[in-house]
C-alpha positions as CSV (number, residue, x, y, z in Angstrom):
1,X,33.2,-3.3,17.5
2,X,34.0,-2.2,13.9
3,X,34.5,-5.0,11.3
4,X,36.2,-4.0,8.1
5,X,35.6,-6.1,5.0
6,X,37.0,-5.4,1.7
7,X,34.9,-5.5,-1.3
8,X,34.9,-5.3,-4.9
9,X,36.7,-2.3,-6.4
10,X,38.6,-1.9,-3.0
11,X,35.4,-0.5,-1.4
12,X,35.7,-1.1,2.4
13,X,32.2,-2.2,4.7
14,X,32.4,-1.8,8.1
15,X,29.9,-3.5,10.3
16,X,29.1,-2.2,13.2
17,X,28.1,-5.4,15.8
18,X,25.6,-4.2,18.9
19,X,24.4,-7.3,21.4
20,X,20.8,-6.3,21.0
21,X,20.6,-4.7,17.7
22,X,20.9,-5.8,13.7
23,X,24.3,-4.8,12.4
24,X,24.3,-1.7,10.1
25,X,26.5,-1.0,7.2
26,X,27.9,2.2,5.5
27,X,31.0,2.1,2.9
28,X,33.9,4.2,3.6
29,X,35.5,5.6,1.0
30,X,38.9,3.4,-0.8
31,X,41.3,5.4,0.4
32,X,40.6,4.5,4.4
33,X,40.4,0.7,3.9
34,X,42.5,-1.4,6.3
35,X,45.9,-1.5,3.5
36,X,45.2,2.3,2.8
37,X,44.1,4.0,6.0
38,X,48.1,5.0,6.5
39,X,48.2,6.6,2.5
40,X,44.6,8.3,3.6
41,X,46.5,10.0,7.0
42,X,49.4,11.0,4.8
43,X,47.8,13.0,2.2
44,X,46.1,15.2,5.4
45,X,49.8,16.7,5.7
46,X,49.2,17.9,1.4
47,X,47.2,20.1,0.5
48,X,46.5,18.4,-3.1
49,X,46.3,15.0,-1.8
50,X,44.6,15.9,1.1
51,X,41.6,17.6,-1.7
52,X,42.1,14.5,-3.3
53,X,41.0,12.4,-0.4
54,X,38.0,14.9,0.7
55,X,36.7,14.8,-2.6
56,X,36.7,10.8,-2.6
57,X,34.7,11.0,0.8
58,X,32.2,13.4,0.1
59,X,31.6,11.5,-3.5
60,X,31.4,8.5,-1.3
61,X,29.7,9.3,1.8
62,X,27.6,12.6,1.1
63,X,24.4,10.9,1.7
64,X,25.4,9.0,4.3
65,X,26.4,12.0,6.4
66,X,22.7,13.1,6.5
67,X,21.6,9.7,8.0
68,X,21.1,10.6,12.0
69,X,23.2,8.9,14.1
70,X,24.9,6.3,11.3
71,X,25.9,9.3,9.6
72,X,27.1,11.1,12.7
73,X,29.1,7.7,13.4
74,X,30.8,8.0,9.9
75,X,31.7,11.7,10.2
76,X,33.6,11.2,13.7
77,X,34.9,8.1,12.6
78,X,36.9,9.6,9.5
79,X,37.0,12.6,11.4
80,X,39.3,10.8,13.8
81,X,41.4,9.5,11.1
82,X,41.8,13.1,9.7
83,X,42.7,14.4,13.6
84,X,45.5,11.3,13.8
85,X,47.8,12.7,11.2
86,X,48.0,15.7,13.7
87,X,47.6,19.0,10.8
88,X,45.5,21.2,11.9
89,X,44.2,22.9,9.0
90,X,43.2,19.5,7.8
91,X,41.1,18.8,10.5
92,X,39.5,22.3,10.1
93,X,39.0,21.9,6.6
94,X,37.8,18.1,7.2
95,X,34.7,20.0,9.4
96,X,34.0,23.2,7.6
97,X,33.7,20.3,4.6
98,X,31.6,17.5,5.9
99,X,29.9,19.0,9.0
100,X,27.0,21.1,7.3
101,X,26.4,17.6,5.5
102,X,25.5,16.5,8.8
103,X,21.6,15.9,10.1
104,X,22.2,19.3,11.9
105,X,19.6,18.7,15.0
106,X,20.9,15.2,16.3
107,X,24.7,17.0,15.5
108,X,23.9,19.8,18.2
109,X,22.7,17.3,20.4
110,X,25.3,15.1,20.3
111,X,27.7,18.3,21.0
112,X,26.0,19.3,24.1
């Protein structure tokens, strides 16, 4: 289960809650919290906005794409954000992007 809490500066944490396991955190960038996440899957369907947006995540969560599986979690998470406003060449652009950023053993694992 994702919790989203807002934070200073309209940063957004999301916990994510396991039965046997401490939460873990990572921020996601301003433009997908809760009151946003529609604005974020707009701009996919502009090209200006939509570099715009990209540029906010990687600044955001660069480093947080290399971290195994959290990272992985991230990337599929605003990758499925990207994939709901249904424009291909965002989606593409959203991988080519953020994929190498990826810890690039546990990604071909998890694509197996």
């Amino acid at each position: 289960m994702l919790i989203f809490k807002l934070r200073p500066a309209n940063a957004v944490t999301v916990r994510e809650m396991a039965d046997d396991s401490p939460p873990r955190r990572f921020i996601l960038p301003r433009e997908v919290a809760p009151d946003n996440r529609s604005l974020f899957i707009d701009a996919m369907a502009h090209p200006l906005r939509r570099r715009i947006a990209f540029n906010v995540v990687e600044r955001n969560c660069r480093d947080r794409f290399a971290q195994g599986e959290d990272g992985i979690r991230l990337y599929l998470h605003l990758r499925g954000y990207v994939q709901s406003a249904a424009v291909d060449e965002a989606v593409a652009e959203f991988e080519r992007r953020f994929e190498p950023m990826l810890d690039q053993e546990l990604w071909k694992m998890a694509r197996l």
